[in-house]
N, CA, C and O atoms as a GROMACS GRO file, in nm:
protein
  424
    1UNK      N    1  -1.197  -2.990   2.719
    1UNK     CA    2  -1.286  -3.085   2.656
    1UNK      C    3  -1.227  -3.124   2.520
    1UNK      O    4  -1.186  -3.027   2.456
    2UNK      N    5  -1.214  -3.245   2.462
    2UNK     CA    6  -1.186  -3.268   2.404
    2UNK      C    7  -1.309  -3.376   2.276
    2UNK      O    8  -1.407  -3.439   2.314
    3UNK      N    9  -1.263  -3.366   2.145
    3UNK     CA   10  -1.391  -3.375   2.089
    3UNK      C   11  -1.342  -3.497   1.953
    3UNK      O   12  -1.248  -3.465   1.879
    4UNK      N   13  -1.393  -3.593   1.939
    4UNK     CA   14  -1.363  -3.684   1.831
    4UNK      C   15  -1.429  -3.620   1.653
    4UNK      O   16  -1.531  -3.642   1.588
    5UNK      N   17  -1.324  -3.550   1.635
    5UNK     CA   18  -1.329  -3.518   1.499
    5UNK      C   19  -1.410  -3.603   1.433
    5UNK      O   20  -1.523  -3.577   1.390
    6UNK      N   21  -1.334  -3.735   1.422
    6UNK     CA   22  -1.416  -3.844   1.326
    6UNK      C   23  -1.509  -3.878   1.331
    6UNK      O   24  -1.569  -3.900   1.227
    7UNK      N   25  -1.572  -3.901   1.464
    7UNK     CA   26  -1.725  -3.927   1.526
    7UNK      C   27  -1.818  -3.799   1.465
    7UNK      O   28  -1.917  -3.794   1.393
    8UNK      N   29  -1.730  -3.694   1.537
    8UNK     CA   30  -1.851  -3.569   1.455
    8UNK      C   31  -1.856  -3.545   1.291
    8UNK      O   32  -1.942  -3.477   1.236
    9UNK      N   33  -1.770  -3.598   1.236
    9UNK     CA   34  -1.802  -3.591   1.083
    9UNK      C   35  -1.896  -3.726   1.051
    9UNK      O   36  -1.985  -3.708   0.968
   10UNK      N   37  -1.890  -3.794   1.080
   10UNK     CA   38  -1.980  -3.940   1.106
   10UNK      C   39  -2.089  -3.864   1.081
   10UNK      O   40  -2.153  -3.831   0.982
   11UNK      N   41  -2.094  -3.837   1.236
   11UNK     CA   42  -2.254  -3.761   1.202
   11UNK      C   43  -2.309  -3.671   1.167
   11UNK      O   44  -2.431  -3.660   1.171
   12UNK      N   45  -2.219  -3.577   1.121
   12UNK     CA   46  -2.270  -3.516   1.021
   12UNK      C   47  -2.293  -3.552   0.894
   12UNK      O   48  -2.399  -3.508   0.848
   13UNK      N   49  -2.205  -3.643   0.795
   13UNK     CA   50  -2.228  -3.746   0.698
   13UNK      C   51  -2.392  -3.774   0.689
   13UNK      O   52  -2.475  -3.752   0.601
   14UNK      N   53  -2.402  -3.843   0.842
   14UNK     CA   54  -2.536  -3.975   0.833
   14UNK      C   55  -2.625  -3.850   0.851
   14UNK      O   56  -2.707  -3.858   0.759
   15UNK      N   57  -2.650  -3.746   0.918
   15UNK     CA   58  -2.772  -3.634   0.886
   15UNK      C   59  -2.743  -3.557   0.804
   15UNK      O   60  -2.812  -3.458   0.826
   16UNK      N   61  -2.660  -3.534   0.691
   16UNK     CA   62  -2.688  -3.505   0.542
   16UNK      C   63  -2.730  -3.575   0.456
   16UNK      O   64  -2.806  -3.532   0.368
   17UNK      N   65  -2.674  -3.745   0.466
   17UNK     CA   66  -2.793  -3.834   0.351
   17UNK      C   67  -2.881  -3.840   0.408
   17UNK      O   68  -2.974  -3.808   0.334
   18UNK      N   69  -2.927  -3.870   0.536
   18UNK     CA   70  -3.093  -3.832   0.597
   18UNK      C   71  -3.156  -3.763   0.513
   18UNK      O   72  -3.234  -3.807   0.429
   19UNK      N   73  -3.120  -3.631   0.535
   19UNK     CA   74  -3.200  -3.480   0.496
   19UNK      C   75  -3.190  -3.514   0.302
   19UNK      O   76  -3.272  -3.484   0.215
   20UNK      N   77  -3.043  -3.593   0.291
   20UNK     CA   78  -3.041  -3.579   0.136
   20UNK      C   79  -3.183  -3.704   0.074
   20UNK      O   80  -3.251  -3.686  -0.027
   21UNK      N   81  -3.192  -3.785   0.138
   21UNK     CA   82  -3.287  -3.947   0.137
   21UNK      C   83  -3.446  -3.882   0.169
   21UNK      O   84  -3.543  -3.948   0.130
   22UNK      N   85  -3.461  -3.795   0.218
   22UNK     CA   86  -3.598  -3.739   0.277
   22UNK      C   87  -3.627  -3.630   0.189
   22UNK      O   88  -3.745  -3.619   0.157
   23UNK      N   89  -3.536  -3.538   0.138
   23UNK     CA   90  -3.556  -3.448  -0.010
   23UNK      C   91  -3.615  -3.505  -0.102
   23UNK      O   92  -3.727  -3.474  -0.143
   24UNK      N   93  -3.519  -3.627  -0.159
   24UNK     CA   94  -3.564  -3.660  -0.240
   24UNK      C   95  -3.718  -3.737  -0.276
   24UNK      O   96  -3.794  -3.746  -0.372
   25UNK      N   97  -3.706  -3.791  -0.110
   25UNK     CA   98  -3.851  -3.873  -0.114
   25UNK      C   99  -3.990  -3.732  -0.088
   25UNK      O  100  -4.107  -3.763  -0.112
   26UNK      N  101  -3.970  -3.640  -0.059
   26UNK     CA  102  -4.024  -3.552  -0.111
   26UNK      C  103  -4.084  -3.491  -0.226
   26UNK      O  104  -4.190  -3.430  -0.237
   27UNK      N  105  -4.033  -3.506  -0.276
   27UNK     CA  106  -4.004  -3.464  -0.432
   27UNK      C  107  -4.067  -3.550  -0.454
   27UNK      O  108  -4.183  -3.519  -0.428
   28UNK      N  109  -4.058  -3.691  -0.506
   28UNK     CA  110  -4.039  -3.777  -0.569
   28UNK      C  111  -4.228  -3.758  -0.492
   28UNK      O  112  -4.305  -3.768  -0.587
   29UNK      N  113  -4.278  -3.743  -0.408
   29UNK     CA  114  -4.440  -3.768  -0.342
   29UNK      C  115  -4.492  -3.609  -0.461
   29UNK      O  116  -4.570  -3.610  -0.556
   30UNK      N  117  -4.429  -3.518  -0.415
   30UNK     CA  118  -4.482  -3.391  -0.461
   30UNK      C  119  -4.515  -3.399  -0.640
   30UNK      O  120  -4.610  -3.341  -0.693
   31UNK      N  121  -4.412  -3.485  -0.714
   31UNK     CA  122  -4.450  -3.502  -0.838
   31UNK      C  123  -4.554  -3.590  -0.866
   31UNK      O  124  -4.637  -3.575  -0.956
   32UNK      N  125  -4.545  -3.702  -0.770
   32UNK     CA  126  -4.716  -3.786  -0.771
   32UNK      C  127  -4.800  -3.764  -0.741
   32UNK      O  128  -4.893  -3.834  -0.780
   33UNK      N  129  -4.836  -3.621  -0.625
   33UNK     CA  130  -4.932  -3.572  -0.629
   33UNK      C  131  -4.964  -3.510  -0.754
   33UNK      O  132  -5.081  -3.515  -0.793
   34UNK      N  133  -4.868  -3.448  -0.828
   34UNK     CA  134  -4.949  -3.374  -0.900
   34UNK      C  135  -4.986  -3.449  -1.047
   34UNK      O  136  -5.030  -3.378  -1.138
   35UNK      N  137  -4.966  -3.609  -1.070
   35UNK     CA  138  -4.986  -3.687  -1.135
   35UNK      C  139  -5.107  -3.734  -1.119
   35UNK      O  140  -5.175  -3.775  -1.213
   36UNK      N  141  -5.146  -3.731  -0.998
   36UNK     CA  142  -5.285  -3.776  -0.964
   36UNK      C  143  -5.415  -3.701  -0.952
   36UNK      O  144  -5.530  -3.746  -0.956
   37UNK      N  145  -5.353  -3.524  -0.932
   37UNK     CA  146  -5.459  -3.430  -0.997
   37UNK      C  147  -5.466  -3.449  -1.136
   37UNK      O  148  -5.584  -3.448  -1.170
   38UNK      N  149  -5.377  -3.468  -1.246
   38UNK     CA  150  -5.440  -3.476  -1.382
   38UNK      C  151  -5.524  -3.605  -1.442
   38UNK      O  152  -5.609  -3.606  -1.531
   39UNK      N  153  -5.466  -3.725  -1.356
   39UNK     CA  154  -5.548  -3.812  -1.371
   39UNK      C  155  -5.670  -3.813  -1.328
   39UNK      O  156  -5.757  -3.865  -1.398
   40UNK      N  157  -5.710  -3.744  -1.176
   40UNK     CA  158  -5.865  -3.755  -1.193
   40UNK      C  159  -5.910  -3.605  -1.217
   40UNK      O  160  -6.012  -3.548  -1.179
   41UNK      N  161  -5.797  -3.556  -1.297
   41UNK     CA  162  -5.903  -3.411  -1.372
   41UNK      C  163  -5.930  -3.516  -1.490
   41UNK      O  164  -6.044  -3.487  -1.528
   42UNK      N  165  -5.879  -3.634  -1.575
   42UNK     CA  166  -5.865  -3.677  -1.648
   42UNK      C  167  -6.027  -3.755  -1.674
   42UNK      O  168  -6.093  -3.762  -1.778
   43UNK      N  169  -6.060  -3.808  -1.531
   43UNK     CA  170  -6.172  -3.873  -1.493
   43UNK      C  171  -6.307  -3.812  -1.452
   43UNK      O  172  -6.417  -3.864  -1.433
   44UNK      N  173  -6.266  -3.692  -1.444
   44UNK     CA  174  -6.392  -3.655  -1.375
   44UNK      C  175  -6.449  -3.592  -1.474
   44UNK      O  176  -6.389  -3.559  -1.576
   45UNK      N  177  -6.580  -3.567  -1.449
   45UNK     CA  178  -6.702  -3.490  -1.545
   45UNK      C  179  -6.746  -3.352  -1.552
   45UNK      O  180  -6.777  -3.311  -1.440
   46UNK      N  181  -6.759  -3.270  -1.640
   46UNK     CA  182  -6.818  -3.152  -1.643
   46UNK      C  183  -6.709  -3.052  -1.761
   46UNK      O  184  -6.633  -3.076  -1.855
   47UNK      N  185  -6.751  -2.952  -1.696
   47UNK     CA  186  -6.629  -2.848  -1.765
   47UNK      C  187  -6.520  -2.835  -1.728
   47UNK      O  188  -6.473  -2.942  -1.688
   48UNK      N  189  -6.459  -2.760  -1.721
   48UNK     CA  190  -6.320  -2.722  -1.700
   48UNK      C  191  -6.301  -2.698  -1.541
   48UNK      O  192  -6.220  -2.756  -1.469
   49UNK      N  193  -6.386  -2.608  -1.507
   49UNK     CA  194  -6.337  -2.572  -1.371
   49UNK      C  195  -6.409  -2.660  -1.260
   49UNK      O  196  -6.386  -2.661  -1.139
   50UNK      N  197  -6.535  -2.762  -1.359
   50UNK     CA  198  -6.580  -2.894  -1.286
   50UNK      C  199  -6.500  -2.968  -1.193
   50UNK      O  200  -6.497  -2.978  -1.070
   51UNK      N  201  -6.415  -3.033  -1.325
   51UNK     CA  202  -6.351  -3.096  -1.334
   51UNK      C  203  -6.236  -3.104  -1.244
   51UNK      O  204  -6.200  -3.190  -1.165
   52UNK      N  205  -6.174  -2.954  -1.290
   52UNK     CA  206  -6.036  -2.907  -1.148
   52UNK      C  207  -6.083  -2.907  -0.984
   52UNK      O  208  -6.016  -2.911  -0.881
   53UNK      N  209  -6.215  -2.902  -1.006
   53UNK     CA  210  -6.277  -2.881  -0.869
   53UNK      C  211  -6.306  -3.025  -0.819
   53UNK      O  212  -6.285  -3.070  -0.706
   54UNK      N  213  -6.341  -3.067  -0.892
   54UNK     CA  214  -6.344  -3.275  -0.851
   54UNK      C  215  -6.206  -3.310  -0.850
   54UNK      O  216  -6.182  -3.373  -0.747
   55UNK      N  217  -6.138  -3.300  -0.898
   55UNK     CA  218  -5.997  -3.336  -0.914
   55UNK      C  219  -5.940  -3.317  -0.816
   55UNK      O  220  -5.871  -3.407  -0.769
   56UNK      N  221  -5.952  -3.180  -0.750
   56UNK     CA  222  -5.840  -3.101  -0.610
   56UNK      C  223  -5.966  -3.186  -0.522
   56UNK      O  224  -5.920  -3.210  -0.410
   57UNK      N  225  -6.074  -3.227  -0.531
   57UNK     CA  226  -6.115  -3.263  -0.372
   57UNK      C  227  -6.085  -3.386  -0.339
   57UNK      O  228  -6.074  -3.442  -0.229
   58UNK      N  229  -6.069  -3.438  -0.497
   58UNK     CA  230  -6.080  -3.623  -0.484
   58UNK      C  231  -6.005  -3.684  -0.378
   58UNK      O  232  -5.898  -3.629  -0.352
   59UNK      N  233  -6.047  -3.816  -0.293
   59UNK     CA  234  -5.987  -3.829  -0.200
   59UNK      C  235  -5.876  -3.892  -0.264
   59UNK      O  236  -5.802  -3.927  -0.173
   60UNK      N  237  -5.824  -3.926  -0.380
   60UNK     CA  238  -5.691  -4.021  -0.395
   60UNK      C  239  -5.591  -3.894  -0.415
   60UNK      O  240  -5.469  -3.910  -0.408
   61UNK      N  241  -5.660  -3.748  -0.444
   61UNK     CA  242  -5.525  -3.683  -0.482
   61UNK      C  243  -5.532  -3.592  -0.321
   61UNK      O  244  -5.433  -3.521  -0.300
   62UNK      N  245  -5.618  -3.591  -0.234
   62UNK     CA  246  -5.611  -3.551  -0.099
   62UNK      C  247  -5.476  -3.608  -0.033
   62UNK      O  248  -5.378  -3.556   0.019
   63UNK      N  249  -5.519  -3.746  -0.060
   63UNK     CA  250  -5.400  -3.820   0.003
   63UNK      C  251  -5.272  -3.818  -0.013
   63UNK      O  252  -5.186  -3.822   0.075
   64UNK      N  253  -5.252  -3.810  -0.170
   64UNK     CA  254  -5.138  -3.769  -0.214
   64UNK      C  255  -5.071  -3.638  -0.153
   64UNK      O  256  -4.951  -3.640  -0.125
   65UNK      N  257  -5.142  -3.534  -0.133
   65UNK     CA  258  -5.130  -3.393  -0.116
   65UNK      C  259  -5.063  -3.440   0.020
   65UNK      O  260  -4.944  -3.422   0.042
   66UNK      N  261  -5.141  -3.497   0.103
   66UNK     CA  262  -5.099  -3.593   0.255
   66UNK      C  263  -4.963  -3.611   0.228
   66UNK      O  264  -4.868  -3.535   0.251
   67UNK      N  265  -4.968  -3.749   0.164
   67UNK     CA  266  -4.851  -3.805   0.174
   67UNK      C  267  -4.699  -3.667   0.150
   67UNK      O  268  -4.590  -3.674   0.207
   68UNK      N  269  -4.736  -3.570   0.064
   68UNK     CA  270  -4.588  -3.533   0.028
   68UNK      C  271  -4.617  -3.374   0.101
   68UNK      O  272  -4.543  -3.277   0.082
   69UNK      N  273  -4.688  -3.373   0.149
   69UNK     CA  274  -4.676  -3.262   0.322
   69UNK      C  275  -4.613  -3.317   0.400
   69UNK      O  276  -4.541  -3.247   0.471
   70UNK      N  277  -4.612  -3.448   0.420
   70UNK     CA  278  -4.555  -3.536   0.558
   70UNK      C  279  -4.435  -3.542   0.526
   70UNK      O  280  -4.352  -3.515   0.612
   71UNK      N  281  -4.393  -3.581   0.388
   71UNK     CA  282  -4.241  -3.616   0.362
   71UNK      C  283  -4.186  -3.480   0.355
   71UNK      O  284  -4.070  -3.476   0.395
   72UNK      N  285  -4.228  -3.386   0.323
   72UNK     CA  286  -4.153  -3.248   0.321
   72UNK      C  287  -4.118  -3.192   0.449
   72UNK      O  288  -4.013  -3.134   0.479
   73UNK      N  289  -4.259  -3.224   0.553
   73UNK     CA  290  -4.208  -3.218   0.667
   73UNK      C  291  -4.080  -3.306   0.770
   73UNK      O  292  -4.015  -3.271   0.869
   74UNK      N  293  -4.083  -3.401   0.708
   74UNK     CA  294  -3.961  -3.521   0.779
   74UNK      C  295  -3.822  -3.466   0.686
   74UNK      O  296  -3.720  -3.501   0.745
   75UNK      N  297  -3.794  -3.399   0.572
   75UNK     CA  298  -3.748  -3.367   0.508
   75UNK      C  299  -3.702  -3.223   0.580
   75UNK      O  300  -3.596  -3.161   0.570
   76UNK      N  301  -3.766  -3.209   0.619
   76UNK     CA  302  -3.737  -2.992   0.622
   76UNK      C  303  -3.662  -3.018   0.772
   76UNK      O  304  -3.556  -2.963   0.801
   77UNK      N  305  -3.761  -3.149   0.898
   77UNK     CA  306  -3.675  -3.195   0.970
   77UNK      C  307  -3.526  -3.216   0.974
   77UNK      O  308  -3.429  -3.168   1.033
   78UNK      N  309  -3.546  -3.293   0.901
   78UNK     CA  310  -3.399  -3.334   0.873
   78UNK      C  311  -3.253  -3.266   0.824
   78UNK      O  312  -3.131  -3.279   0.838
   79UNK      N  313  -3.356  -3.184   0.756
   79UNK     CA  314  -3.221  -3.024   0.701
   79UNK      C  315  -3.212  -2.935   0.854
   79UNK      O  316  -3.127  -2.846   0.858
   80UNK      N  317  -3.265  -2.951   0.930
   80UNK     CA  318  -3.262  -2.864   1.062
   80UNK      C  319  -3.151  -2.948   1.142
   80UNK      O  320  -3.040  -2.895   1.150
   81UNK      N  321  -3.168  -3.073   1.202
   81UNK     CA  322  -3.046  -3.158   1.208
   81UNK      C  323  -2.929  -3.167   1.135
   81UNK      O  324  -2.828  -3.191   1.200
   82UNK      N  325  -2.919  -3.154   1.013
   82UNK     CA  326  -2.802  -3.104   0.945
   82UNK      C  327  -2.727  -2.975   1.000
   82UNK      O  328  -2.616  -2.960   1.051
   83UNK      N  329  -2.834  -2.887   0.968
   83UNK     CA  330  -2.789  -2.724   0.970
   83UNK      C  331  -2.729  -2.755   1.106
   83UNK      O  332  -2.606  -2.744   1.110
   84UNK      N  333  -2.785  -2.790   1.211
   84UNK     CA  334  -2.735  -2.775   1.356
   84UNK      C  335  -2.649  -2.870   1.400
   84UNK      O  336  -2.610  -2.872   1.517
   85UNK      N  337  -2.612  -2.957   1.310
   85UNK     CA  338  -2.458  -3.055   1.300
   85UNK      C  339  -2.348  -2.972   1.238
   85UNK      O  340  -2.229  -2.980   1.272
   86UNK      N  341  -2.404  -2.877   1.131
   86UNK     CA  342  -2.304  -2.763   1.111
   86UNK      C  343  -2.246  -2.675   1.181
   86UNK      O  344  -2.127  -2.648   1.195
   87UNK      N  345  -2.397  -2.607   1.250
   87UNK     CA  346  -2.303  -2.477   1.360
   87UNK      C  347  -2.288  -2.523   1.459
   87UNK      O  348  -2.264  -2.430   1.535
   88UNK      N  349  -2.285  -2.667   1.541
   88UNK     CA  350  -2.198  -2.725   1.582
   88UNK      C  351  -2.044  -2.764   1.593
   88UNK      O  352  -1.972  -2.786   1.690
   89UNK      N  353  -2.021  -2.766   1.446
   89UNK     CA  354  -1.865  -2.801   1.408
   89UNK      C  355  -1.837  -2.652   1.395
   89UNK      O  356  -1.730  -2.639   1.454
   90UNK      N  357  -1.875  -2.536   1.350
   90UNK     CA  358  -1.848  -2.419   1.340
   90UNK      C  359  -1.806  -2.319   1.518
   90UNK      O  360  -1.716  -2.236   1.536
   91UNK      N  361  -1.905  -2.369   1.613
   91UNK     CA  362  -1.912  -2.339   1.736
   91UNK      C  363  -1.731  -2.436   1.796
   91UNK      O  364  -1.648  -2.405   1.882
   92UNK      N  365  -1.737  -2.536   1.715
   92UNK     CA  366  -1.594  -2.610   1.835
   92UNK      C  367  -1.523  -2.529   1.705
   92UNK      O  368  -1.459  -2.454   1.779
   93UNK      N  369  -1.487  -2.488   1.581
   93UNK     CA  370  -1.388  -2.434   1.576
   93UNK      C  371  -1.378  -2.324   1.625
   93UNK      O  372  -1.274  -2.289   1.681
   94UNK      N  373  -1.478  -2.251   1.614
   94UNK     CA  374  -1.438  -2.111   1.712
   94UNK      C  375  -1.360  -2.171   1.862
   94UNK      O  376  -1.243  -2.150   1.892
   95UNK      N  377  -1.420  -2.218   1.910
   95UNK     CA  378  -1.393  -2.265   2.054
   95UNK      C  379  -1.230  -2.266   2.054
   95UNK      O  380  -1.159  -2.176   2.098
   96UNK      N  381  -1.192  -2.365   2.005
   96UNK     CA  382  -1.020  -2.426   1.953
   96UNK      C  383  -0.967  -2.319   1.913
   96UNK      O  384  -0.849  -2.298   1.942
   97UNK      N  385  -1.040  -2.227   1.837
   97UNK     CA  386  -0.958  -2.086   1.750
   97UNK      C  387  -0.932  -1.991   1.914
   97UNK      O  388  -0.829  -1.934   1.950
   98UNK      N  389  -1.031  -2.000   1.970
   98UNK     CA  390  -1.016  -1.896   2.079
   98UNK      C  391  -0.943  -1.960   2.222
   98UNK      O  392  -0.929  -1.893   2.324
   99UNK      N  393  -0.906  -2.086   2.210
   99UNK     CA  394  -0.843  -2.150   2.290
   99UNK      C  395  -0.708  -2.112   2.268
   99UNK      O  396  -0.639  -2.058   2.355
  100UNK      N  397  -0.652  -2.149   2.109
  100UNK     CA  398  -0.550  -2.136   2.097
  100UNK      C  399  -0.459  -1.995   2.134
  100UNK      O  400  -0.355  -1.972   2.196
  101UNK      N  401  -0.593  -1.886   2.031
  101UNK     CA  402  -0.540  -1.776   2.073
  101UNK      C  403  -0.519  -1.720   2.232
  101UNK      O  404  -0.424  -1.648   2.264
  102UNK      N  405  -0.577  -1.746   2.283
  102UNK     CA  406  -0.578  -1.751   2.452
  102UNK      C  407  -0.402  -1.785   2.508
  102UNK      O  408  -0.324  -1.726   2.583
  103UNK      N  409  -0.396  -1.898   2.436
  103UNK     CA  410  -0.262  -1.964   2.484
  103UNK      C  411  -0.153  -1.870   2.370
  103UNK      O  412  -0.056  -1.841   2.440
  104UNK      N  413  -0.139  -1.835   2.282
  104UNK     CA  414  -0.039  -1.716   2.300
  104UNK      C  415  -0.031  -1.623   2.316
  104UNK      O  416   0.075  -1.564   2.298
  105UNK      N  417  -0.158  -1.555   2.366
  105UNK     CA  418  -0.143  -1.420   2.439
  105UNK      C  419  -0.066  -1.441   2.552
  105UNK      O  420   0.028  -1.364   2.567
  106UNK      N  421  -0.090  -1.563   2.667
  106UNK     CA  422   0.004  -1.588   2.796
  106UNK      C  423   0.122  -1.573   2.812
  106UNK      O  424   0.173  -1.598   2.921
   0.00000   0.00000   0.00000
């Protein structure tokens, strides 16, 4: 069997900026969630632990919480496709390593 080097670095390339494009959009949700708990701790009424308690239920920072669970999950995806584009290329060098050696033991 024979295997196109270049093709498999291709794709490994395009599912590392994936995983690298989906990190970041992670992140980038996880810090706006937590922009949007201080804003409506900012808004809401009472005391202190009122307030944190309106804040964590509010539906705009629910959503937020939503939104950057989902991207972490398409994110954590995507590092799994990586990882397994890795021990992929790791599996054909063994393969080739144990091919070769094969052929000068003969």
């Amino acid at each position: 069997m024979t295997f196109d080097a270049t093709a498999i670095t291709e794709r490994l390339r395009l599912a590392g900026e994936d995983w690298s494009d989906k990190h970041a959009a992670a992140e980038a949700l996880e810090h706006a969630a937590e922009g949007m708990l201080a804003k409506q701790f900012l808004i809401a009424t009472g005391n202190v632990e009122e307030r944190k308690a309106r804040a964590k239920c509010s539906d705009e920072y629910q959503a937020a919480v939503k939104a950057s669970i989902d991207a972490r999950l398409a994110a954590n995806k995507a590092r799994v496709r990586y990882d397994t584009g890795k021990a992929y290329c790791e599996l054909i060098r063994t393969q080739e390593s144990t091919k070769r050696a094969e052929m000068t033991m003969r």
